[in-house]
C-alpha positions in Angstrom: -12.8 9.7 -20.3 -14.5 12.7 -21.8 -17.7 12.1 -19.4 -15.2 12.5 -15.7 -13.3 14.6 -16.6 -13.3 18.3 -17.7 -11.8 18.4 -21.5 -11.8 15.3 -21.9 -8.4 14.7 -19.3 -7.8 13.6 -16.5 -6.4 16.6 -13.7 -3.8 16.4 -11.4 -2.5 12.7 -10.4 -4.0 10.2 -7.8 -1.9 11.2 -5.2 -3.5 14.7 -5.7 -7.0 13.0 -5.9 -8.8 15.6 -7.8 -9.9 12.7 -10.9 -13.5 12.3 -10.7 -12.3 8.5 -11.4 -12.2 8.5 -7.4 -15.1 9.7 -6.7 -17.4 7.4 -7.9 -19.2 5.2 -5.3 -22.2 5.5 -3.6 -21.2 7.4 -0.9 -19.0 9.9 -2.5 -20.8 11.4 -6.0 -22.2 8.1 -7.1 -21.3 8.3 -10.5 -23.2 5.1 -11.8 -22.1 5.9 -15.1 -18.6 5.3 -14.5 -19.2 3.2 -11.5 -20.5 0.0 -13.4 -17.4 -0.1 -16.2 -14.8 0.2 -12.6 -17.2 -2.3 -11.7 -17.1 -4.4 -14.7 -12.9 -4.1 -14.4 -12.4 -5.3 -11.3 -14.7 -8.4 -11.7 -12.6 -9.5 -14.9 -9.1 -8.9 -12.6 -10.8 -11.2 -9.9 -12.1 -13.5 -12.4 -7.9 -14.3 -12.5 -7.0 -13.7 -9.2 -9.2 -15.5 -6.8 -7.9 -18.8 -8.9 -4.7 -18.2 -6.5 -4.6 -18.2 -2.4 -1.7 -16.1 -2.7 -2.7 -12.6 -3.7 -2.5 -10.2 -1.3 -5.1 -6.8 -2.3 -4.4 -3.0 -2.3 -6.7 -0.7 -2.9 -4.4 2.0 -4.1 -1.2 2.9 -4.9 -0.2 5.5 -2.5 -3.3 7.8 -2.1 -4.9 10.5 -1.3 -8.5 9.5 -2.3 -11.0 9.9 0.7 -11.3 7.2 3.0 -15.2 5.7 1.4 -13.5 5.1 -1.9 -11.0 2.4 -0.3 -13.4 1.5 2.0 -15.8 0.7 -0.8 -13.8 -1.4 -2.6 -12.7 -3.7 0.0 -16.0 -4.3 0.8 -16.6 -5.0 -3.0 -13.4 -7.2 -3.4 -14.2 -9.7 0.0 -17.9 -9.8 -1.1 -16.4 -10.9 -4.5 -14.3 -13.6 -2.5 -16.9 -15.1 -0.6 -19.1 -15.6 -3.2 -16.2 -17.5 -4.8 -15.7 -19.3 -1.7 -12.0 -17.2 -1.1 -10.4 -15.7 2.2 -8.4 -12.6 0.8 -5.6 -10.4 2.3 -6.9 -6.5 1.8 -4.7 -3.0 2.7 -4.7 0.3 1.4 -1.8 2.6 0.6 -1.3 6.0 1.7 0.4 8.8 0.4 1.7 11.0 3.1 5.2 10.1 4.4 4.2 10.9 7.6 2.8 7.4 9.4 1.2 9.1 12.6 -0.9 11.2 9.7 -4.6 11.3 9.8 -5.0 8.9 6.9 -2.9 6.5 7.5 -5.3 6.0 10.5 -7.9 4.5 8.3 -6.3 1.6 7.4 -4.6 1.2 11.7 -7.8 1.7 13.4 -10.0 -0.3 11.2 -8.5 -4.2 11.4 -12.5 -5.0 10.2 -11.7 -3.7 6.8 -7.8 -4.3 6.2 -6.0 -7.2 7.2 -2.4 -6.1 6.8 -0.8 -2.7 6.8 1.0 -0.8 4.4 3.9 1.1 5.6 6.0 1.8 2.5 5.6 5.8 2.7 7.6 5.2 5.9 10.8 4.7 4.0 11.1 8.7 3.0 12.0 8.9 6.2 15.5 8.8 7.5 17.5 7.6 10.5 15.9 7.5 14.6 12.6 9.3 12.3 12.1 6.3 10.5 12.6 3.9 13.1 10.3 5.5 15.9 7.4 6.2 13.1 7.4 2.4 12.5 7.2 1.5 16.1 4.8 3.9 16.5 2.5 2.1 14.4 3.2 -1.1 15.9 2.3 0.1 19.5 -0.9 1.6 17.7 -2.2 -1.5 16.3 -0.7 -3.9 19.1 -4.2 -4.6 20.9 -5.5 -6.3 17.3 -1.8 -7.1 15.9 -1.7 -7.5 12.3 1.1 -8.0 9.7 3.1 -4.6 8.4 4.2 -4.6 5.0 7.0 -2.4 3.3 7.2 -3.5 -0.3 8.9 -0.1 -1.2 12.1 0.9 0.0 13.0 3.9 -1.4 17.0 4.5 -1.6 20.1 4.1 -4.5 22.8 6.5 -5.3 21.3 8.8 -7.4 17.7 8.2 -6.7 15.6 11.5 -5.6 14.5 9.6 -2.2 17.7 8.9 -1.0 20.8 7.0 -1.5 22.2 3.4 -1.4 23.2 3.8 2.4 19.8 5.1 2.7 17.9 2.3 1.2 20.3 -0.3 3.2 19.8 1.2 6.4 15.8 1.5 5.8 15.7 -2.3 4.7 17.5 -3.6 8.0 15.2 -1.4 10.4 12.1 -2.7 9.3 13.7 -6.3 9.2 15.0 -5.5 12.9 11.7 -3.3 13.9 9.6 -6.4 13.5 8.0 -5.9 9.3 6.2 -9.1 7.9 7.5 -8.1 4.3 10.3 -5.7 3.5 11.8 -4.9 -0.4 13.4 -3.1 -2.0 11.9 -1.0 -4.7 12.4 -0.7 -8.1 16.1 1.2 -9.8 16.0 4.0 -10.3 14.3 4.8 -6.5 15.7 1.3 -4.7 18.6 -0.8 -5.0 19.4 -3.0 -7.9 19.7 -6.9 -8.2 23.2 -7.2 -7.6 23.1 -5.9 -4.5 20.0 -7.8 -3.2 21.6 -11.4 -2.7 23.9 -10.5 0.4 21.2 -8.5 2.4 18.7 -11.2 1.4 21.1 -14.5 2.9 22.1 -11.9 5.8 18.5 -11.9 6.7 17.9 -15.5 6.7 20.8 -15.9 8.5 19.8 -13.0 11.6 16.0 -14.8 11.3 17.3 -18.5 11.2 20.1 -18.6 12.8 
């Protein structure tokens, strides 16, 4: 890593984006050096993945990298896919807990690039807060609908991002508010198995009935 990054480290972490790692394509620093081996990677990981209709594709995990180096792997990954003959799912996940925040934009207002919305960052909210930012982004994208994804709700007693009631109540609003996908994240920072059955039949039950 000696070549990206000063030392021979790696500064800061993604969140912070301040790792040449994420500056690499052409339209950022075009580091060509390091480009070809991210290159190289994610061929290999597609290699396994577009053998299944079932994958769905993030570019990050929850970023602040500027918007050219998600936008450059999409385009990468569904010109993979095509050439295999695959339709893939893409999204791209933020950072900032705040949903009405300028980057989250980039994955709203471009329904060209991203099929499906990430809105897990949404669950550091709490209360009306967390409900209204989730509408708000379903009023933003409602002239080109897509499906909104939570796959990380944050809450468990002890947990830094809130607590059991927490991670309960942030569940059933998304459920309610209209998500495609809501779950809980992992213990320590969501709720454990055996709480997860009752929530999981009372959901079936409220969607089926």
């Amino acid at each position: 890593m000696r070549g990206i990054g000063a030392g021979g480290g790696l500064p800061g972490t993604s969140g912070q984006n301040q790792q040449p790692f994420f500056f690499t394509t052409p339209s950022q620093r075009n580091n060509l050096v390091v480009l070809r081996y991210q290159q190289r990677f994610v061929e290999k990981m597609l290699s396994f993945a577009l053998q299944y209709d079932h994958v769905l594709y993030c570019m990050d995990n929850e970023t602040s990298a500027q918007e050219a180096w998600g936008a450059y792997w999409a385009e990468f990954i569904r010109r993979q896919a095509r050439q295999a003959g695959k339709q893939v799912c893409l999204t791209e996940m933020w950072d900032a807990w705040n949903l009405k925040a300028d980057e989250h934009k980039r994955t709203f207002d471009h329904p060209e690039r991203y099929d499906f919305c990430d809105v897990s960052q949404n669950n550091q909210q709490r209360g009306q807060a967390h409900w209204d930012n989730f509408q708000w982004v379903r009023t933003r994208i409602s002239e080109r609908p897509r499906p909104l994804n939570t796959v990380k709700t944050y809450g468990a007693d002890g947990a830094r991002f809130g607590n059991g009631r927490d991670g309960v109540e942030r569940f059933w609003r998304h459920v309610v508010g209209g998500a495609a996908s809501v779950r809980f994240h992992r213990p320590d920072s969501g709720l454990d198995y055996p709480r997860l059955p009752r929530h999981l039949s009372g959901q079936r039950e409220n969607l089926n009935p």
